[in-house]
C-alpha positions as CSV (number, residue, x, y, z in Angstrom):
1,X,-16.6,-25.0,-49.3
2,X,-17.7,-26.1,-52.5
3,X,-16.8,-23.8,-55.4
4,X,-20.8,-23.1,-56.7
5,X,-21.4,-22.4,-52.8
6,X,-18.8,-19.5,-52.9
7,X,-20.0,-18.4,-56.3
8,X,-23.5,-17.6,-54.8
9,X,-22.3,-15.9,-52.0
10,X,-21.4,-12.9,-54.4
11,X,-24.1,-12.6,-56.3
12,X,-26.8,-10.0,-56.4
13,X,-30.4,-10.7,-55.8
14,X,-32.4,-12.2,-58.5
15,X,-35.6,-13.6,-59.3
16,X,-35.5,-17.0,-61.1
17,X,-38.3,-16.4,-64.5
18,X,-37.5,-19.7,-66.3
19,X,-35.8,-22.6,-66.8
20,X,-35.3,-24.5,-69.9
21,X,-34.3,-27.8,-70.0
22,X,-33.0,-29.1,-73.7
23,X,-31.3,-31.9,-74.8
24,X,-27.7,-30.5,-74.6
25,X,-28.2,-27.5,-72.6
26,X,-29.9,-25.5,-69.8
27,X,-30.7,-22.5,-70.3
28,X,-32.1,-20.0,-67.0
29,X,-33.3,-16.8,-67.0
30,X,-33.4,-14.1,-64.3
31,X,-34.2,-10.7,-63.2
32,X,-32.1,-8.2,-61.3
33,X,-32.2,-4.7,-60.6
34,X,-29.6,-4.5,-63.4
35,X,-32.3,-6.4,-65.4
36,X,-33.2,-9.7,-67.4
37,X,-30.6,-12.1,-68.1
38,X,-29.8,-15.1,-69.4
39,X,-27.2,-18.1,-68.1
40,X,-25.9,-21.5,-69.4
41,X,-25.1,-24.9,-68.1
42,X,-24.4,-28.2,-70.3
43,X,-26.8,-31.4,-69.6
44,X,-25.8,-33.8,-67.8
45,X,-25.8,-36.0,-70.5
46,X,-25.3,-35.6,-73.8
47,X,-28.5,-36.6,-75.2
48,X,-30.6,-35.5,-72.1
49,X,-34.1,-36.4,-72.0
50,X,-35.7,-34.4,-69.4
51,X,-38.5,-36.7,-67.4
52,X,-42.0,-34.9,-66.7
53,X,-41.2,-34.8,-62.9
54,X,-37.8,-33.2,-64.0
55,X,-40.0,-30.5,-65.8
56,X,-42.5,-29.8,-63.4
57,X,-39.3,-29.3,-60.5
58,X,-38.1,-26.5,-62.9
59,X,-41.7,-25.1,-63.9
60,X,-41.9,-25.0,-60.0
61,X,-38.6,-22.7,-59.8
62,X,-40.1,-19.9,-61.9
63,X,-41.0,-16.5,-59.4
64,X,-38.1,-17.8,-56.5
65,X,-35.7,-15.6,-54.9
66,X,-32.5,-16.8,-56.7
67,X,-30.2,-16.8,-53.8
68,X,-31.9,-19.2,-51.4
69,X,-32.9,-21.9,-53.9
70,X,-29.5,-21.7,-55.0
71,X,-28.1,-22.0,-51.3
72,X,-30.3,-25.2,-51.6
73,X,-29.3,-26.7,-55.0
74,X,-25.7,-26.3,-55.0
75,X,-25.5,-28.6,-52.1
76,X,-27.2,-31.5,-53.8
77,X,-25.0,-34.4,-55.5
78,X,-27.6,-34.4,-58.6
79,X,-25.9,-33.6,-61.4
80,X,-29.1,-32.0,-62.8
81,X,-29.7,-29.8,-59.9
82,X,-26.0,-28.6,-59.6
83,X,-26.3,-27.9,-63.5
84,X,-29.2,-25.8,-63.2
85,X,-27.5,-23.8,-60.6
86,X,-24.3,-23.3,-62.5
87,X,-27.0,-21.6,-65.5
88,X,-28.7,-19.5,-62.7
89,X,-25.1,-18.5,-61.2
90,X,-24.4,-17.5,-64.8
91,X,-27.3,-15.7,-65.6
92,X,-26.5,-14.0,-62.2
93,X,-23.3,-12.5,-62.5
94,X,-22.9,-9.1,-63.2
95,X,-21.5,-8.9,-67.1
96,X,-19.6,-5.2,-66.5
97,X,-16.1,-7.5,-66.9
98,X,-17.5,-9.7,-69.1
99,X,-18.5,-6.3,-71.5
100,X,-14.7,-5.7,-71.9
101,X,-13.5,-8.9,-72.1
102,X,-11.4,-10.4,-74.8
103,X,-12.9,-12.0,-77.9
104,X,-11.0,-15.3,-78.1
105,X,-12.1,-18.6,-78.1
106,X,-10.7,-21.2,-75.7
107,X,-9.2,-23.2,-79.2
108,X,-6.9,-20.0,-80.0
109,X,-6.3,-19.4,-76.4
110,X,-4.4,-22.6,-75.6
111,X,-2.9,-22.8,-78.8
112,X,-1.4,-19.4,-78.7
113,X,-0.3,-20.6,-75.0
114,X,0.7,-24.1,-75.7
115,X,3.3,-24.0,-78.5
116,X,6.0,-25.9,-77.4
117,X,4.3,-27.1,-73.9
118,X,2.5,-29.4,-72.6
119,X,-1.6,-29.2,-72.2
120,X,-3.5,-31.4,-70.1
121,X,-7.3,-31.1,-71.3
122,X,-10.0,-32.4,-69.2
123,X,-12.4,-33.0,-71.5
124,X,-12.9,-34.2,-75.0
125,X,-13.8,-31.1,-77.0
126,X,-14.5,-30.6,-80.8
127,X,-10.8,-28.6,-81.2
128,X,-8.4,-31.6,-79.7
129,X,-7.5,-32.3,-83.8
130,X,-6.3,-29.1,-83.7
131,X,-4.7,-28.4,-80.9
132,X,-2.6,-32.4,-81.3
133,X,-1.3,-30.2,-84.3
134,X,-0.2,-27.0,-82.8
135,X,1.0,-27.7,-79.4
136,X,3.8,-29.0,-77.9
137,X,2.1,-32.2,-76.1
138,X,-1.5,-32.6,-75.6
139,X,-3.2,-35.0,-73.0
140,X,-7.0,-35.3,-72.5
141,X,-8.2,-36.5,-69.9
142,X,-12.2,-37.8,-70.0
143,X,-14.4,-39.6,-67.9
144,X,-15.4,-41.6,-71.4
145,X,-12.0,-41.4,-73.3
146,X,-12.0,-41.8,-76.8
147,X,-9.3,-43.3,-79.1
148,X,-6.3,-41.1,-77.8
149,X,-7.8,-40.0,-74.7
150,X,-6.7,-41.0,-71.7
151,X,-8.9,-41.9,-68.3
152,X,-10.0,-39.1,-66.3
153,X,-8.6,-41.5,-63.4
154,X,-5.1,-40.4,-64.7
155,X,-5.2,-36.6,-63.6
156,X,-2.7,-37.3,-60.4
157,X,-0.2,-38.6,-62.7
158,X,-1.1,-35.7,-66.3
159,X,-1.7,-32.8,-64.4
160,X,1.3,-32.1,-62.2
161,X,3.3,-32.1,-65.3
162,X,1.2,-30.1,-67.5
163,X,2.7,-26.2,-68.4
164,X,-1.1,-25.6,-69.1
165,X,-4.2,-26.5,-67.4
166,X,-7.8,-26.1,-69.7
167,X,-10.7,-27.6,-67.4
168,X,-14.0,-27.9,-68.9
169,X,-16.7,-25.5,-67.0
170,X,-18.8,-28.7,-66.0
171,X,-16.3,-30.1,-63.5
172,X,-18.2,-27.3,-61.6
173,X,-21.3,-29.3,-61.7
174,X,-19.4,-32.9,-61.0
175,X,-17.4,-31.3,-58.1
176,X,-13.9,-31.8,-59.6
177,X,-12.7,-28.9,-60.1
178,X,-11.3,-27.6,-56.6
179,X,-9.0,-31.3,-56.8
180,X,-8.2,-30.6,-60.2
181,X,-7.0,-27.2,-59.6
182,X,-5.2,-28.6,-56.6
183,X,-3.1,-30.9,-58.5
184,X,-1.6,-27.8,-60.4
185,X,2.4,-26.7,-60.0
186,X,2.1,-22.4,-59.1
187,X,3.0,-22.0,-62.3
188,X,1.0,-23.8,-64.2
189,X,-1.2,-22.0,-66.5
190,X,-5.2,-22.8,-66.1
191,X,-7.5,-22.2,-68.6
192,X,-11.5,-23.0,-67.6
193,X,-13.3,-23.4,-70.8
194,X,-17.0,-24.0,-72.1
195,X,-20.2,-21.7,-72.2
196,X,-20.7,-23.0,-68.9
197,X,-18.2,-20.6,-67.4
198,X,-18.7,-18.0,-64.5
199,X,-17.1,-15.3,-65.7
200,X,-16.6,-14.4,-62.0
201,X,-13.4,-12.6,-61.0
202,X,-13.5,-15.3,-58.2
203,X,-12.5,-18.1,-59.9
204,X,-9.0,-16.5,-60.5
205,X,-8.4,-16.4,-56.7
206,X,-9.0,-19.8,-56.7
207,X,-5.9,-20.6,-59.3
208,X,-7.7,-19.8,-62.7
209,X,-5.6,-17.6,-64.6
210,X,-8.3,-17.4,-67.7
211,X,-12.0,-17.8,-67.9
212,X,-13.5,-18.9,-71.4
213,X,-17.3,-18.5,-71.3
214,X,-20.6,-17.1,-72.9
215,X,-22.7,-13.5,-73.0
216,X,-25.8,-14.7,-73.9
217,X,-27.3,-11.5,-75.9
218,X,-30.4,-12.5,-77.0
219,X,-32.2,-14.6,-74.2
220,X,-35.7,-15.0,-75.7
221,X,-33.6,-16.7,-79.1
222,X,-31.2,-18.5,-76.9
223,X,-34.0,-19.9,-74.9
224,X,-35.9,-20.9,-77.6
225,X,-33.0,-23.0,-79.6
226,X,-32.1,-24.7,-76.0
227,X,-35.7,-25.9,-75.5
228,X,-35.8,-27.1,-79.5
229,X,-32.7,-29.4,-78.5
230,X,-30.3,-27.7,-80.7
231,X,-26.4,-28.6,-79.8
232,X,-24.0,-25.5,-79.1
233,X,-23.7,-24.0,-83.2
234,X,-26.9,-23.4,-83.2
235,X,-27.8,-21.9,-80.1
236,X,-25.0,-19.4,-80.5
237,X,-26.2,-18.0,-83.3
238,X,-29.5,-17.2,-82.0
239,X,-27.4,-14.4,-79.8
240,X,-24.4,-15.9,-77.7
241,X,-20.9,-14.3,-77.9
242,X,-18.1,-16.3,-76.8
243,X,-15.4,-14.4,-74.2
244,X,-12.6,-14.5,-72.6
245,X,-11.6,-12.9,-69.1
246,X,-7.9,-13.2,-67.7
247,X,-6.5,-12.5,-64.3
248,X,-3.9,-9.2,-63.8
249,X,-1.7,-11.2,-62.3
């Protein structure tokens, strides 16, 4: 079963109140009986520019049951429709773990972890400077590498020898991420990163070990910066704090 699939399946009931599409991000808001909330996804692209029939399907989202148009989204191959979901699954999720989580970015995280060891990235992230400095080996992995990266193509032959796994959140909407956590040794240590990120205990029976995401505390703000196209920075300080979950295990 795909990963999103099993995601919805313990969620609460919700009902969708909007969806903003930006340039970087989507940003969807929700009501529950535990109240209004707000969830992220990354485009996908990274200069998205949303068409008008792409904003009249979302305008058409507001006032659904959650759950059902989610049981319908997740299984479409549409990278836009399976991003949306992962922002509704977010804005879904009850935050009582996410209120006592750690505050530590995913940067400090693997570098704290990865002295010494080898890191496989998937994903070319702002931090890779600084993490080629402070741990022991560093491999990225990306779909469109850039000098130093290497081709998402090589994961079979990165991974299995990797001491530490960090996944970015959005191989949730490409459908990657069950193979990629397939490929790890049991004691590999995996790290899923980005604002993107269910902070769902489920992920770490699935192999996560830590889950590096967002609490978006200001949803009107947050909203508004995602529709005026502004990159990550920005947005977060309209209201997002960054967070980190790990598995008692």
């Amino acid at each position: 079963m795909d990963i999103l699939a099993k995601l919805t399946k313990s969620l609460p009931q919700g009902q969708i109140e909007k969806v903003a599409l930006g340039t970087h991000w989507i940003a969807a808001v929700v009501q529950t009986d535990a109240g209004r909330a707000c969830g992220l996804a990354s485009t996908p692209t990274k200069s998205f520019l949303p068409s008008e029939e792409q904003r009249a399907h979302v305008a058409g989202l507001v006032g659904k049951n959650a759950i059902p148009t989610l049981a319908t989204m997740h299984q479409s191959d549409d990278l836009l429709q399976r991003g949306i979901a992962l922002a509704i699954i977010n804005a879904l999720l009850p935050k009582m773990d996410a209120d006592n989580a750690l505050s530590i970015n995913a940067s400090d995280a693997i570098i704290q972890r990865g002295q010494g060891k080898h890191v496989a990235l998937v994903g070319h992230f702002p931090f890779v400077p600084e993490l080629r400095e402070k741990v022991g080996r560093l491999s990225v992995l990306e779909l469109n590498p850039r000098p130093g990266d290497l081709p998402a193509s090589e994961a079979p032959n990165i991974i299995p020898n990797a001491d530490i796994l960090a996944v970015t959140s959005m191989a949730f909407v490409n459908k990657t991420m069950g193979s990629l956590l397939s490929l790890c040794r049991p004691e590999t240590y995996v790290v899923v990163i980005g604002p993107s990120t269910p902070l769902s205990p489920l992920l770490f029976e699935m192999g996560a070990n830590m889950l590096c995401g967002a609490i978006i505390e200001d949803v009107d703000a947050v909203v508004e910066s995602v529709l005026a196209g502004n990159g990550f920075r920005q947005i977060k300080k309209k209201g997002v704090r960054l967070v980190s979950l790990t598995a008692n295990r």
